[in-house]
C-alpha positions as CSV (number, residue, x, y, z in Angstrom):
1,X,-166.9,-43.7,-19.0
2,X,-169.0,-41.4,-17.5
3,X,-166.5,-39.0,-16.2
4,X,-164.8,-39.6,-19.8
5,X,-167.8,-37.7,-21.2
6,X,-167.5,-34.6,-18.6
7,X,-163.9,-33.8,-20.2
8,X,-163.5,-31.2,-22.5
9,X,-159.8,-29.6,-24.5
10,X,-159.8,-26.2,-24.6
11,X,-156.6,-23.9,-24.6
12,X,-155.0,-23.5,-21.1
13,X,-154.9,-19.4,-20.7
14,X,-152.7,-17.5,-18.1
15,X,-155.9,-18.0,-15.6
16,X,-155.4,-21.8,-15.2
17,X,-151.4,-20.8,-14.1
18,X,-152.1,-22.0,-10.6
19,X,-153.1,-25.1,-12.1
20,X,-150.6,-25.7,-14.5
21,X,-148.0,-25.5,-11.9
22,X,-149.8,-27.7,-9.7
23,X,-150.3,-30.2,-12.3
24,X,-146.8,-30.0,-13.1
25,X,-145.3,-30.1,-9.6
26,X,-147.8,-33.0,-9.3
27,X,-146.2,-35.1,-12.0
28,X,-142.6,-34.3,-11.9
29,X,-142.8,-34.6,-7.8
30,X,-141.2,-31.4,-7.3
31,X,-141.8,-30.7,-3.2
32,X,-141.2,-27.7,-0.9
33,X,-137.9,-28.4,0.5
34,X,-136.8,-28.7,-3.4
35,X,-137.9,-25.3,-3.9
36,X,-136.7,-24.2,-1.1
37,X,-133.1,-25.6,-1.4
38,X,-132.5,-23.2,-4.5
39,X,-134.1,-20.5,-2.8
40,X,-137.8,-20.6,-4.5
41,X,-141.5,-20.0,-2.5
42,X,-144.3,-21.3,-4.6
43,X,-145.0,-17.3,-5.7
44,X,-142.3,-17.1,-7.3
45,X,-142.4,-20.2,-9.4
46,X,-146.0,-18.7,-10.4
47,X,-145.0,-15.5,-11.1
48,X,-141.6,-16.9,-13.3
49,X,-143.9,-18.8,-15.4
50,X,-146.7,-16.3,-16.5
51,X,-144.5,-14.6,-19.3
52,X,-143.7,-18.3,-20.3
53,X,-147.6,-19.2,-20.3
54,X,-148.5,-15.8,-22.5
55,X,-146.6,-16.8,-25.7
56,X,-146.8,-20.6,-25.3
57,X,-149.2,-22.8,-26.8
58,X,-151.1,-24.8,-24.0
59,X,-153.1,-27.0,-24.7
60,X,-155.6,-29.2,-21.3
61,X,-157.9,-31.2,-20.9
62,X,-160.4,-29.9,-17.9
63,X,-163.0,-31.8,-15.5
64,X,-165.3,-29.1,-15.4
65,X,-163.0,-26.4,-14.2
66,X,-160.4,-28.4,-12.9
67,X,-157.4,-29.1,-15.1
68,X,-156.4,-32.9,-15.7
69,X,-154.1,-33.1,-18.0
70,X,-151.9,-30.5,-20.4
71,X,-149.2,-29.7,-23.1
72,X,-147.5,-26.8,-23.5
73,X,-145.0,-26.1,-27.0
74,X,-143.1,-22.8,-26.9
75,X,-142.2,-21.1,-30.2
76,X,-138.4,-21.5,-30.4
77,X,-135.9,-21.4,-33.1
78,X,-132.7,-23.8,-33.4
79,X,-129.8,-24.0,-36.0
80,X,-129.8,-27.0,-38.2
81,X,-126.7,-27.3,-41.0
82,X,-126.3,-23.4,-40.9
83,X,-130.2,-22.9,-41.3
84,X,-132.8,-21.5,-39.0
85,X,-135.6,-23.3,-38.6
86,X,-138.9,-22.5,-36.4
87,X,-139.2,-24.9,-34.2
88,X,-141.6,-26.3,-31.7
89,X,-140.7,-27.0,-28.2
90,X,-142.4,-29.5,-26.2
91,X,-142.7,-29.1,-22.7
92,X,-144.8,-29.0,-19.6
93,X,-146.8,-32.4,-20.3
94,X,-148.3,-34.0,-17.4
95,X,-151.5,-35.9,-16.5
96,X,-153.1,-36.6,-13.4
97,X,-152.6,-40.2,-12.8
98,X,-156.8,-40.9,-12.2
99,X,-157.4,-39.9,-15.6
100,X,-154.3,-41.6,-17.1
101,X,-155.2,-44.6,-19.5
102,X,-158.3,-42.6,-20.9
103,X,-156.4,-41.7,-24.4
104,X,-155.6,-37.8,-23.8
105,X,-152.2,-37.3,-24.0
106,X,-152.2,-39.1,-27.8
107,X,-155.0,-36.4,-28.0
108,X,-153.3,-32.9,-26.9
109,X,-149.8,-34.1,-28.8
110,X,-151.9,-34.6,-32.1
111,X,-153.8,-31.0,-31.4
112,X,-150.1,-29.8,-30.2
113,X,-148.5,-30.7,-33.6
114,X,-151.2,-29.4,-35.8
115,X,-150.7,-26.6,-34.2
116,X,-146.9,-26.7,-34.9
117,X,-147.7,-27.6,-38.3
118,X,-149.5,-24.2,-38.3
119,X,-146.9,-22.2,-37.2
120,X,-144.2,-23.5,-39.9
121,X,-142.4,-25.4,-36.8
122,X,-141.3,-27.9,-39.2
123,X,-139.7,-29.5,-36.0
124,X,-140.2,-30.2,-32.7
125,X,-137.5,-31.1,-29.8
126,X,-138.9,-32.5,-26.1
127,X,-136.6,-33.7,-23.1
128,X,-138.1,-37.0,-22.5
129,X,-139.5,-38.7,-19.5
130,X,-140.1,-41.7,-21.1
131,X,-138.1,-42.6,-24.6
132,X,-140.4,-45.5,-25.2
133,X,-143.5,-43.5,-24.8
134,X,-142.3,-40.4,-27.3
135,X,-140.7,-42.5,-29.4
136,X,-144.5,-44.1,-30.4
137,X,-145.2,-40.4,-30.6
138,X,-142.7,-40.3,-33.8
139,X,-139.9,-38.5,-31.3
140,X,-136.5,-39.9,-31.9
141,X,-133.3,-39.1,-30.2
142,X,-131.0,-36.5,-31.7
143,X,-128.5,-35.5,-29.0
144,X,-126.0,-37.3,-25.5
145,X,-125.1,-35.3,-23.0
146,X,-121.7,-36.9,-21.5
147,X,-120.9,-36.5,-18.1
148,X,-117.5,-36.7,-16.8
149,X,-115.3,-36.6,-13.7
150,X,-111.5,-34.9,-13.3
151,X,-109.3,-35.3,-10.5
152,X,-107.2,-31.8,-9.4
153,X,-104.0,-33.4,-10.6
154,X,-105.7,-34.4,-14.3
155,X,-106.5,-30.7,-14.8
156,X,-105.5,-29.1,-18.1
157,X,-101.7,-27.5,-17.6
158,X,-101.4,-23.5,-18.7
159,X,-101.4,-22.8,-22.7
160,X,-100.5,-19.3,-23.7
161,X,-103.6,-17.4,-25.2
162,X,-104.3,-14.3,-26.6
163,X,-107.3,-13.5,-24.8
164,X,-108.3,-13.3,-21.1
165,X,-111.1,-14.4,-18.7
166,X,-113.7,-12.2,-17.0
167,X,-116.1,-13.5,-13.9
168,X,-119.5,-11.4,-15.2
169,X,-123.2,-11.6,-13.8
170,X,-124.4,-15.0,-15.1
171,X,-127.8,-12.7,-16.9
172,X,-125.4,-10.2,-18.5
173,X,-125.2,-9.4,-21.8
174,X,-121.6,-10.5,-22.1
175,X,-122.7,-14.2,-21.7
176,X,-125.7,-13.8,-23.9
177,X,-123.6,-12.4,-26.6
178,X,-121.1,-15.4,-26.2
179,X,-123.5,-18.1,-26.3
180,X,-125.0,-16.2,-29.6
181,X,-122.0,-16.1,-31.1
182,X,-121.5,-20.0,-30.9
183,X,-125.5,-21.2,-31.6
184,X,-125.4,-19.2,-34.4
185,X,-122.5,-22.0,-35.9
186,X,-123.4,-24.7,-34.1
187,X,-125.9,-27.5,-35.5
188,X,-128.5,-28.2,-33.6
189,X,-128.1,-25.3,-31.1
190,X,-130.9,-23.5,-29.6
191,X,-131.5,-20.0,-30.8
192,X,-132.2,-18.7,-26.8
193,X,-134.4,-15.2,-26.6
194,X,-135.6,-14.6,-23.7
195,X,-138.1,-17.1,-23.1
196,X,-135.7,-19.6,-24.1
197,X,-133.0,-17.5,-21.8
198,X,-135.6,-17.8,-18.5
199,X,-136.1,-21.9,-18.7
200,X,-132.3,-22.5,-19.4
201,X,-131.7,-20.3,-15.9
202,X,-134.6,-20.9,-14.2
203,X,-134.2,-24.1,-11.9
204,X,-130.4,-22.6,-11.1
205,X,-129.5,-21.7,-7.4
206,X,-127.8,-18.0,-6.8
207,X,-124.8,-19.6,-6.1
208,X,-124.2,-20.2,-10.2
209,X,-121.5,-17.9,-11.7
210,X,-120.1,-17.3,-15.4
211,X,-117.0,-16.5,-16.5
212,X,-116.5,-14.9,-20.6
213,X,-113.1,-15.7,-22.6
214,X,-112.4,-12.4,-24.7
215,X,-110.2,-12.8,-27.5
216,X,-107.9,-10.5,-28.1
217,X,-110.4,-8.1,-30.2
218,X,-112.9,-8.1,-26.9
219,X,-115.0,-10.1,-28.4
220,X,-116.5,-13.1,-26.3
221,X,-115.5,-16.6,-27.8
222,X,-117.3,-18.5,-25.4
223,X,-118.0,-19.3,-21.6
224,X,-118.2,-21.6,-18.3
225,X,-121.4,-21.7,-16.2
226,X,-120.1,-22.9,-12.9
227,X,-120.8,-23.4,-9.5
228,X,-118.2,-24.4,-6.3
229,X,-119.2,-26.9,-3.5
230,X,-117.8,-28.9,-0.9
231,X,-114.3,-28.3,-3.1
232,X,-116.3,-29.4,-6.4
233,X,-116.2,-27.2,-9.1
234,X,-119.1,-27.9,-11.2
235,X,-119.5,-27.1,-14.8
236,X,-123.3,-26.4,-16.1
237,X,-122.0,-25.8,-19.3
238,X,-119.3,-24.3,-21.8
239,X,-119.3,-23.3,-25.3
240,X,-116.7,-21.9,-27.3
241,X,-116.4,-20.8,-30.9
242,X,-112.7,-22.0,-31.2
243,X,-109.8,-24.0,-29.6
244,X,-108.4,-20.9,-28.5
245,X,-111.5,-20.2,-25.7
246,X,-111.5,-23.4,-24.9
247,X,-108.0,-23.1,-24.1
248,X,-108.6,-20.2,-22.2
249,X,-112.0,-21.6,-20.2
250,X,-109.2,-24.5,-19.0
251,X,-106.9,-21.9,-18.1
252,X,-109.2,-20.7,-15.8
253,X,-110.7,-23.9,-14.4
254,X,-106.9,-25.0,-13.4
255,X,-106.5,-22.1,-11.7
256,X,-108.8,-23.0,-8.7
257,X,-106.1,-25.8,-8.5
258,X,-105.4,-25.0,-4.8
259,X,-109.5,-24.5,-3.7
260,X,-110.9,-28.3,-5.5
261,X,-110.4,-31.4,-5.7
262,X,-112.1,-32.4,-9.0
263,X,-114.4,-31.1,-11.8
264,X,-117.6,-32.2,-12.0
265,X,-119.3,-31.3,-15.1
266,X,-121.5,-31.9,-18.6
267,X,-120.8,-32.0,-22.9
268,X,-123.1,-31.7,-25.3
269,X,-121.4,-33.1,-28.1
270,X,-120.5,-36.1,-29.5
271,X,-116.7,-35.5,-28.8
272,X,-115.4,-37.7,-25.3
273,X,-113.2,-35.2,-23.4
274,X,-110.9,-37.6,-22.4
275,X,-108.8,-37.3,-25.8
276,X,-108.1,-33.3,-25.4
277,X,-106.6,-34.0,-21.9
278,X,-102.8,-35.1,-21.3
279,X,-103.9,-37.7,-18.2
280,X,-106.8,-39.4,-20.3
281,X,-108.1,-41.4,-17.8
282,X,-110.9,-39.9,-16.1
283,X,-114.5,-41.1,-15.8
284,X,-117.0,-40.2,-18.5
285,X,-120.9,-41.3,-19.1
286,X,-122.6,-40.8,-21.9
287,X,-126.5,-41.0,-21.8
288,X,-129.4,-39.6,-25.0
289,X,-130.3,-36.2,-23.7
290,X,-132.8,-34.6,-26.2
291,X,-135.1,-36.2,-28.5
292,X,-136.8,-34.5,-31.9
293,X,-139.5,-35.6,-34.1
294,X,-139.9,-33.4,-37.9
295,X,-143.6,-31.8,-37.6
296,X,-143.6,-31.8,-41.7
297,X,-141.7,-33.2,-44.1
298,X,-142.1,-31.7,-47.1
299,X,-141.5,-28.0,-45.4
300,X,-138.0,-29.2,-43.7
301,X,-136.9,-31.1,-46.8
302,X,-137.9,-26.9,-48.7
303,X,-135.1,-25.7,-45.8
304,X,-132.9,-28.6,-45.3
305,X,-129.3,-28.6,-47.0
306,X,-128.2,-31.4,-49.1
307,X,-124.5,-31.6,-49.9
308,X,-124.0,-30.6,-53.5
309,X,-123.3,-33.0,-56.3
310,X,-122.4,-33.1,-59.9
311,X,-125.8,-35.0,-60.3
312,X,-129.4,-35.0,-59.4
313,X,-130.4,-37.2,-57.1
314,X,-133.6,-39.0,-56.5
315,X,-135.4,-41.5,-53.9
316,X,-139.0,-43.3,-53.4
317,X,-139.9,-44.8,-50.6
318,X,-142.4,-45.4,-47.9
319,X,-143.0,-43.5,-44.7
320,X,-144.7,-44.2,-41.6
321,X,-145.9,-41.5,-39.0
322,X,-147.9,-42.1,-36.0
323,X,-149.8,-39.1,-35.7
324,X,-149.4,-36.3,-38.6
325,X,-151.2,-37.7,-41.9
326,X,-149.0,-35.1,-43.8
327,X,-146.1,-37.6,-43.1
328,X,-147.7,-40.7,-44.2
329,X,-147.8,-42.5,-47.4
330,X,-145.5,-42.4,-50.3
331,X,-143.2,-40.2,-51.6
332,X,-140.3,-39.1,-54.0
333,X,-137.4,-37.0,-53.1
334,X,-135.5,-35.2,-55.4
335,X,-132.9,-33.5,-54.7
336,X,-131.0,-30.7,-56.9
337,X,-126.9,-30.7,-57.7
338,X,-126.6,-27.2,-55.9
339,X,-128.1,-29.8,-52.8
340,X,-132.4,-28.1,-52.4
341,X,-134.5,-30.9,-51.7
342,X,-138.0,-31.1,-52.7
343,X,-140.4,-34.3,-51.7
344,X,-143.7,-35.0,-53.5
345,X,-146.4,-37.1,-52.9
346,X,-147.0,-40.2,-55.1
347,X,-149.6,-42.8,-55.7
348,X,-149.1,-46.8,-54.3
349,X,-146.2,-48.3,-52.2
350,X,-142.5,-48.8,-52.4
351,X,-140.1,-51.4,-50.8
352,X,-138.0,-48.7,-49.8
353,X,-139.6,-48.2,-46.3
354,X,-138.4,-45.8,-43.4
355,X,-140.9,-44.1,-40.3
356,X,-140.6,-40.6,-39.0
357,X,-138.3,-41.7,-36.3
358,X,-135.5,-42.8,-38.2
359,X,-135.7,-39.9,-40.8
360,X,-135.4,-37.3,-38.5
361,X,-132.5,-38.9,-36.5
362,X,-130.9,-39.6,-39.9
363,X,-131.2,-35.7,-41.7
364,X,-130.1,-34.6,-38.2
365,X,-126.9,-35.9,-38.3
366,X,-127.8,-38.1,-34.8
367,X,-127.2,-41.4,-36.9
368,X,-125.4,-42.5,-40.3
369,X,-127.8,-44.2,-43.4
370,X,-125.2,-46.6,-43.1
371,X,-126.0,-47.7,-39.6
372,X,-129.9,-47.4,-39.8
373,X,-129.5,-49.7,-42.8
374,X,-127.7,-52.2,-41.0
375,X,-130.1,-52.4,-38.0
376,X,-133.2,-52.7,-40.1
377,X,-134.5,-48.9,-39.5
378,X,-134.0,-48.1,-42.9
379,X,-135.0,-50.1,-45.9
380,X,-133.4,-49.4,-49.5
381,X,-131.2,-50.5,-51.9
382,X,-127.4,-50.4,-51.8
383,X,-127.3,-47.7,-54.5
384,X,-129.7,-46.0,-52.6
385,X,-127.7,-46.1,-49.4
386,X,-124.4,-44.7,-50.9
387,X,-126.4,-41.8,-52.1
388,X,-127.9,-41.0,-48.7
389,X,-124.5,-41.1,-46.9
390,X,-122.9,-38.7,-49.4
391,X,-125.9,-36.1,-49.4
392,X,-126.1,-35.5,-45.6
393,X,-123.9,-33.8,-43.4
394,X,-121.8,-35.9,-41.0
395,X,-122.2,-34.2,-37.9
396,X,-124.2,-34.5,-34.3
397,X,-126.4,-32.0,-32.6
398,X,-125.3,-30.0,-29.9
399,X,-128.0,-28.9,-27.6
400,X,-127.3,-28.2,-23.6
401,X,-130.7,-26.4,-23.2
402,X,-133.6,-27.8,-20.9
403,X,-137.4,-26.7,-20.8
C-alpha cells in the first residue's frame, strides 16, 4: 500500500520515450536478436517511435520518475458503412508485472476513453492480448483474419485482364494511392496517414516488396505486399477494388510458378478463399483479429447509417457499459425512414437489455441481431428483432492494419 500511495498519472511526453519502449519491450518480450533479425538496433526503434509519441495520447502511471505502467491511443480515422468516423486507436499498453494487481490499467483505459470521448472518437479499435481482459473493458470483436496455405500446383491458372502489374518501392506513392482507393469503400478499413502508414510498416524486414495492378486507365486497383523465402512466397496482404485486380494480383503470384512451392499468406475478410480457387482444397484458419468497443453512443448512432424504410422505427432498452457512464442506463432509439438514428436518454428500466459489447459487434456488421438473440447477448422481443436485422447492413469489417 505504501508504494501504491507514491504513484501518480500524469501524461507520458516525448521525454519518457526511452521508457516507453522499455516498458513496452518489457511486456511484449521483444529481445535483441528479434530486432536484430529484421535489421533494427534499439536507436532506431527510439527514433521510429518519437513522431508516433508527439501526436499520440499517452497516458502512465510513474513511481517517482520511473514509468510503471502506460496507454497510448492514436488519433485515427476508419470507414464504417461509407462514413468516416474519428476513431481512437488503442495501443502500446503494458504494465510492469510488480505493480500489476494494483487497479491501474482499469484506471489509464477510463482516463484513455474520456479522453476519446473528447476528441469525438466515437470509437475505438485495439489488437488484443487478452480477449477476456478487453472484453470486461466493453471491447468486443469485430474482425478474423484467415490464414491459408496453397500448394504450387493449386495456384490460380492465367485469366485475361485489362490491366498489368508493376513491382514498385513498398513506401511509394503508387501503393499508398491503391490502398486509398480501396479503404475509402471498404467497411471497416483504416483510413492510413502517415502515422497510421509507419505502424502498418514498421515491424517489416527490407526484404518486403509490393507489386500495383493498373487497370487499363493507370489507375491502381489494388496490391500484394510480399515477401520470398526458402521457396515460400508470403503474402502480408492484398486489397483490391474489383475482381478484375484481383485477377490480375493471381496472375502475378502464378507466375513465380517455377521459383515456390506454396503460398503462404493472410485475409481480412469474412470470405474463405478456398471458393474462388479451381483445386479448393487447401488449408485455411480463421482466428478474431481486431476488437472495437463504441466510445459514445449517442455520437455514433448521430453518424451511423440505418437502412431506409417506409416507416419510422423505434427501440427501448437497457444498456450496460463497464467504464463510460455516457453508455449506461436507459435509452430510446429512434430511427428516421431516410435511416438517421438518434438515441435519447430515458427515465427507469426496460426488459429489452443489451451491453456495449454486443452493440458494437452488432451495428458493426461483426454479428447478426438474429444470432446475438439466440445466444442470450441480446434481449428483446421478436418484433423487435425483425426490425434490427432489416435496419443494419449485412456485412463484416475488413481491417489488416496492426498498431
Amino acid at each position: 500500500m505504501a508504494r501504491r500511495k507514491q504513484l501518480k498519472m500524469k501524461r507520458v511526453g516525448v521525454e519518457h520515450l526511452e521508457q516507453y519502449n522499455q516498458l513496452l519491450r518489457y511486456v511484449f518480450q521483444v529481445t535483441d536478436q528479434e530486432l536484430q533479425q529484421i535489421g533494427w538496433e534499439e536507436k532506431e526503434m527510439i527514433r521510429a517511435k518519437t513522431p508516433t509519441l508527439q501526436q499520440a495520447d499517452v497516458w502512465g502511471w510513474f513511481d517517482g520518475d520511473k514509468l510503471v505502467s502506460q496507454v497510448a491511443v492514436y488519433p485515427m480515422k476508419v470507414r464504417i458503412f461509407n462514413r468516416t468516423y474519428d476513431m481512437g486507436g488503442l495501443t502500446g499498453v503494458g504494465t510492469y508485472p510488480e505493480y500489476a494487481n494494483q487497479g491501474l490499467m482499469h484506471k489509464l483505459l477510463d482516463q484513455a476513453l474520456k479522453n476519446m470521448k473528447e476528441k469525438n472518437q466515437t470509437i475505438s479499435y485495439l489488437y488484443p492480448y487478452s480477449i477476456p481482459y478487453y472484453r470486461r473493458k466493453g471491447w468486443e470483436i469485430i474482425s478474423d483474419k484467415i490464414t491459408y496455405e496453397i500448394n504450387d500446383y493449386q495456384l490460380p491458372k492465367r485469366k485475361q485482364v485489362a490491366g498489368e502489374v508493376e513491382r514498385v518501392d513498398v513506401e511509394s506513392d503508387e501503393v499508398r494511392e491503391a490502398y486509398n482507393r480501396f479503404a475509402i469503400q471498404t467497411h471497416g478499413a483504416l483510413l492510413r496517414d502517415n502515422l497510421a502508414w509507419n505502424e502498418y510498416l514498421l515491424w517489416d524486414s527490407d526484404d518486403l516488396m509490393a507489386a500495383v495492378y493498373y487497370n487499363e486507365h493507370n489507375e491502381p486497383d489494388g496490391y500484394v505486399l510480399y515477401w520470398i523465402r526458402d521457396e515460400v512466397f508470403h503474402i502480408k496482404d492484398m486489397i483490391f477494388v474489383n475482381e478484375e485486380a484481383r485477377s490480375g494480383l493471381w496472375n502475378f503470384i502464378s507466375a513465380h510458378f517455377s521459383m515456390i512451392t506454396k503460398v503462404i499468406g493472410n485475409t481480412y475478410t469474412d470470405e474463405p478463399l478456398a471458393f474462388l480457387l479451381e483445386d479448393a482444397d487447401i488449408k485455411e484458419s480463421i482466428s478474431p483479429y481486431f476488437m472495437a468497443r463504441i466510445v459514445d453512443l449517442e455520437q455514433f448512432i448521430a453518424q451511423y447509417p440505418f437502412k431506409p424504410d417506409t416507416v419510422e422505427r423505434e427501440w427501448t432498452f437497457t444498456m450496460d457499459d463497464p467504464l463510460m457512464a455516457c453508455n449506461q442506463g436507459t435509452f430510446t432509439l429512434t430511427i428516421s425512414k431516410d435511416g438517421k438514428g438518434k438515441i435519447v436518454r430515458i427515465a427507469g428500466k426496460n426488459h429489452d437489455k443489451i451491453d456495449i459489447q454486443t452493440m458494437t459487434t452488432m451495428l458493426l456488421g461483426y454479428k447478426r441481431p438474429d444470432y446475438l438473440y439466440k445466444i442470450g447477448r441480446l434481449l428483446c422481443s421478436t418484433e423487435t428483432l425483425d426490425m434490427l436485422e432489416d435496419a443494419i447492413e449485412q456485412q463484416t469489417a475488413y481491417f489488416s492494419d496492426y498498431f
